[in-house]
Each structure stands twice: as structure tokens, then as C-alpha cells.
C-alpha positions in Angstrom: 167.0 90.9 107.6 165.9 88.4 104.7 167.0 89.0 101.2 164.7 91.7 100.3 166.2 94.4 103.1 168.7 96.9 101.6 167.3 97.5 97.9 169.2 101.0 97.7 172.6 99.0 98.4 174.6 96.5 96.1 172.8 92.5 97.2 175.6 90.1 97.6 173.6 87.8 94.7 173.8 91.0 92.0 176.6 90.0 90.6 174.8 86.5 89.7 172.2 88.5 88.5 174.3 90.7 86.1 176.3 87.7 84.8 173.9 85.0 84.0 171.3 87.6 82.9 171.5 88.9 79.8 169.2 90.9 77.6 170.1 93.2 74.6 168.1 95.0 71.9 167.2 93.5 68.7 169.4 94.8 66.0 168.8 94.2 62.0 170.9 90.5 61.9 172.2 87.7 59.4 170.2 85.2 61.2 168.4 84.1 64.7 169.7 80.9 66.8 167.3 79.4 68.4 169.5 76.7 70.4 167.4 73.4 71.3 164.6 72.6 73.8 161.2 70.9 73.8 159.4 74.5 74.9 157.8 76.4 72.5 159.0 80.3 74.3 162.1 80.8 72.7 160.9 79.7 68.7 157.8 81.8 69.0 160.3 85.0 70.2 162.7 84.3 67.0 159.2 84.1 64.8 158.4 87.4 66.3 161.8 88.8 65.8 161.9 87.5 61.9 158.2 88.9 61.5 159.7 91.9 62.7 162.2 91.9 60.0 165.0 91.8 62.3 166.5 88.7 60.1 166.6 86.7 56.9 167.0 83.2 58.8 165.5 81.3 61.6 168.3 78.5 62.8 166.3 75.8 65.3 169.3 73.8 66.5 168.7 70.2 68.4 168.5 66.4 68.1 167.5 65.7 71.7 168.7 65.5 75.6 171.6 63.5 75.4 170.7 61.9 78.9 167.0 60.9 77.4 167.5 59.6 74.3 164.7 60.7 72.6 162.9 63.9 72.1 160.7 64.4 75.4 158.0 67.2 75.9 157.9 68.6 79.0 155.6 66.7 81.2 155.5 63.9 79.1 157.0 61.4 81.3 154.1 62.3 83.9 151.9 59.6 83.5 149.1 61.9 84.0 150.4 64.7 81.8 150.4 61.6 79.6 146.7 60.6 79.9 145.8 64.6 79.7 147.3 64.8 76.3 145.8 61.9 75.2 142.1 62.6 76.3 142.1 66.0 75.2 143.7 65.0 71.7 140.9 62.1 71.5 138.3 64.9 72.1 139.5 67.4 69.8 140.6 70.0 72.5 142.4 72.8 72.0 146.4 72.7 73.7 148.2 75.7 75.4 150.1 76.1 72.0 148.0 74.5 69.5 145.8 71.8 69.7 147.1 68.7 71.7 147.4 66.6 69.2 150.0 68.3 66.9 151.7 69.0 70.4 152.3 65.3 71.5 155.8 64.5 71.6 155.1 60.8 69.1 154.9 63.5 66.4 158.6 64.6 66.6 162.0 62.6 66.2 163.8 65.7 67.5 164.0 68.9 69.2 164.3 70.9 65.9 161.4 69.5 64.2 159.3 70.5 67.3 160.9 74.1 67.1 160.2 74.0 63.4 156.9 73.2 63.8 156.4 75.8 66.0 157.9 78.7 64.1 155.7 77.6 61.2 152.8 78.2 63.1 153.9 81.6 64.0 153.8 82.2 60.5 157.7 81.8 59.5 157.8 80.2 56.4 160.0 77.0 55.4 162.5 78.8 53.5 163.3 81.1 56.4 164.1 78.4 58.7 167.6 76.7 58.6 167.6 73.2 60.3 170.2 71.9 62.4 169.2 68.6 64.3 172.2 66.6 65.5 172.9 68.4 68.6 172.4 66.8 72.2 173.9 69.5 74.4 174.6 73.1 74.3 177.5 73.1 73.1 176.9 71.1 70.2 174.1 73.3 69.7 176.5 75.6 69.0 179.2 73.3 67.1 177.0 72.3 64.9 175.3 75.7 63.9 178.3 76.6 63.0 178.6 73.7 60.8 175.3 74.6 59.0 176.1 78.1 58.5 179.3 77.5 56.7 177.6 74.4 54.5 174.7 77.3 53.5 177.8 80.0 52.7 176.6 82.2 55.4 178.6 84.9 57.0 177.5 85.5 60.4 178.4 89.2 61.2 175.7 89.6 63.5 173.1 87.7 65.2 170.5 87.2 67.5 170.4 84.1 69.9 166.8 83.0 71.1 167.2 81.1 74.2 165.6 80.9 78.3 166.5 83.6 80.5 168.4 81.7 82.7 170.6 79.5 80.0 171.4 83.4 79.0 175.2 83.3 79.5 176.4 79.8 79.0 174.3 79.8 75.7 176.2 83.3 74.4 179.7 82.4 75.8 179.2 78.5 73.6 177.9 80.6 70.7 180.6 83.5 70.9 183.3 80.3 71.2 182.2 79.1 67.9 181.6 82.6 66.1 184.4 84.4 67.1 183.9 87.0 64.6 180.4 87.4 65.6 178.6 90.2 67.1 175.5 88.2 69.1 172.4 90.1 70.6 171.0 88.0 73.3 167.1 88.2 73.0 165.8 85.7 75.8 162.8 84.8 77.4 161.4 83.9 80.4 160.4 80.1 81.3 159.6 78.4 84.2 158.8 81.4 86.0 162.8 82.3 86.6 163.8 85.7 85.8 165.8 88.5 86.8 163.8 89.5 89.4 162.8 87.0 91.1 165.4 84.3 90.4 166.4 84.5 94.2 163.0 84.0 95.8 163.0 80.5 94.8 164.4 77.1 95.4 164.1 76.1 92.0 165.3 79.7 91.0 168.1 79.4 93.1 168.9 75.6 92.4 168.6 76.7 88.5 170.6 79.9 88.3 173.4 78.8 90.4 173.9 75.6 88.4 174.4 77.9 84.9 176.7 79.6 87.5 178.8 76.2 88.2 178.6 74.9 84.7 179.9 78.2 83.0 183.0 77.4 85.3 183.1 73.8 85.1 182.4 73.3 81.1 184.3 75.5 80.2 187.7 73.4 81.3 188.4 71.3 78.3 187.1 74.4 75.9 190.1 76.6 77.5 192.9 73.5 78.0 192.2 73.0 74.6 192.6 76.4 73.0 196.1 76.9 75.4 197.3 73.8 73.8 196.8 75.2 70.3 198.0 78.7 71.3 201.4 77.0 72.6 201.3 74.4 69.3 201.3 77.7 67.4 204.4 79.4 69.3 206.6 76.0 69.5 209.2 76.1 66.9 208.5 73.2 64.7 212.0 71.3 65.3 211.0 71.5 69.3 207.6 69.5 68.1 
């Protein structure tokens, strides 16, 4: 029958779809996060979203992949990818998203100074834009953009989160862990090809989505042990401490 047979009835995989797959929106907002990566889709969407008024600050979060190291473009540690950027750059070409010189990964320590970099070019000026650039990992993304808010004396009642289509959900439930009070609007976009619709018709589709699917159940252990133990520090009498 395949997996296209049966559109009128519920596909086993919807569910995936509906969970890991979110989209709201844009509301007027306190600020945009924009939480890590070395691609420039999600930046130029909050430059778009802060052109459009929708909020005061941009917040680029991001150090670099804690696995790497150091901050990596994408096809950078192709070797011909490599020797691409280089001729072009040497010849004065222009890049997909500016010219490849300025898009070389030498001319970045980290993830946020890329993403700054990039929402500057979009036209989002340096007061706008609220740096956070010690996180490796999604989470911290989030850890530490909380950090930064409270060191500016921001109060986050609403905001919009920038991020891939597919890291939809685990980057709003990380976000929502660490704003609490926080109303977020998820405003994503689509990279690598992998959307809603077609996430399913792909190995790499598949072998991506399912993967936010495992990790939004298995990182989310400690994060939940955690907060029991607090809740139950909280209801222990203090003599039975």
C-alpha cells in the first residue's frame, strides 16, 4: 500500500508529525531566541520577524557543538567544500549568503558570532541583538539565555523562538523548562529539506525526525528526576531532612 495510500484517514506517523512539528503565528514579543547552529535560516527568520516589528531583541545563543570543539560550517570538513570556499573567496565570488569570504568558518570563534553576523546583514542593528555564546547543546542554549536575560533585567512574558523545523519541539519544551512563565511562539523554518510534509519520504527525514522523537524522551530523564527531587525536598518536613 506504501505510505502515501489512505490520505482521508489518520497515517500511523501523524502523531510524529503533530508533535515534533510545530508552527505558531508571530505575536508582538519581548524578544526572539534564536538557539545555536552554523546555518544562516533561522537568524535571517528572527531579522525578518524584528524588521517586522514583532520584537525589541534578537537573542543568538551558541558557543559551538560540544562534540567538535570548535565552531564548524556546514560542509566545512569536506575537503572539497574546503577548496570551493577557498577558490571562490580568492576570486572574489559571490557565496550563497554573502560572499565566501565573510562566510568561511576561520572568521568565527563561535556559533553566535556567525548568527550575529548574519542578522547584521539582514539589517538588524547591534543594539537589537543580545549575545549569548557559551552554550554547546540545546539545552544550554536555553540555560544560558535565561542567564542573559536576567543579567539585561528582561522580563520575558512572551517570545518567539527561531529555530529548524525539525528541532521544533525539543527546542520549545528546553526553552519552556527554563521560562516557565513564558508564553513562546514557535516560528521555525525549514532546513535540509525536512518538513512537515515530506519528513516521511526520506531516510534522512525519517532518521532525523525520529531521533528528536527519542531524544525528547531520553533527555529529558535527569531534567524530570531532578525537579521530583525538589518537589519532594519541598514537601519533606525539615526534621525528616
Amino acid at each position: 500500500m506504501g505510505l502515501q495510500k489512505g490520505r482521508s484517514a489518520v497515517r500511523f506517523y501523524d502523531c510524529i508529525t503533530e508533535f515534533i512539528f510545530i508552527e505558531d503565528e508571530p505575536q508582538r514579543s519581548d524578544i526572539i531566541f534564536v538557539p545555536g547552529g552554523s546555518y544562516p535560516d533561522a537568524a535571517e527568520r528572527a531579522a525578518q520577524l524584528y524588521l517586522a516589528g514583532y520584537a525589541p531583541y534578537v537573542m543568538p545563543s551558541g558557543k559551538y557543538g560540544i562534540l567538535k570543539g570548535r565552531f564548524v560550517l556546514p560542509g566545512d570538513e569536506i575537503p572539497e567544500k574546503q577548496n570551493e570556499r577557498a577558490e571562490a573567496a580568492e576570486a572574489g565570488e559571490p557565496g550563497e549568503k554573502g560572499s565566501a569570504r565573510e562566510m568561511q568558518a576561520g572568521n568565527y570563534e563561535t556559533e553566535c558570532d556567525y548568527l550575529c553576523d548574519v542578522l547584521r546583514r539582514c539589517g538588524v542593528p547591534d543594539q537589537a541583538i543580545l549575545r549569548e555564546d557559551q552554550a554547546t547543546f540545546t539545552y544550554e542554549n536555553a540555560i544560558f539565555s535565561r542567564k542573559r536575560t536576567e543579567e539585561f533585567g528582561l522580563q520575558i512574558k512572551r517570545a518567539i523562538l527561531c529555530c529548524q523545523a525539525f528541532h521544533a519541539r525539543r527546542s520549545l519544551m528546553y526553552y519552556q523548562e527554563q521560562f516557565p512563565e513564558t508564553e513562546f511562539l514557535v516560528c521555525p523554518v525549514v532546513t535540509k529539506g525536512i518538513s512537515r510534509e515530506n519528513w516521511y519520504q526520506t531516510r534522512q527525514g525519517i532518521d532525523r525526525v525520529l531521533g528528536e522523537l527519542e531524544r525528547c524522551g531520553g533527555q529529558f530523564h535527569e531534567i524530570m528526576y531532578g525537579k521530583l527531587a525538589k518537589c519532594r525536598m519541598r514537601e519533606e518536613p525539615e526534621n525528616q531532612r
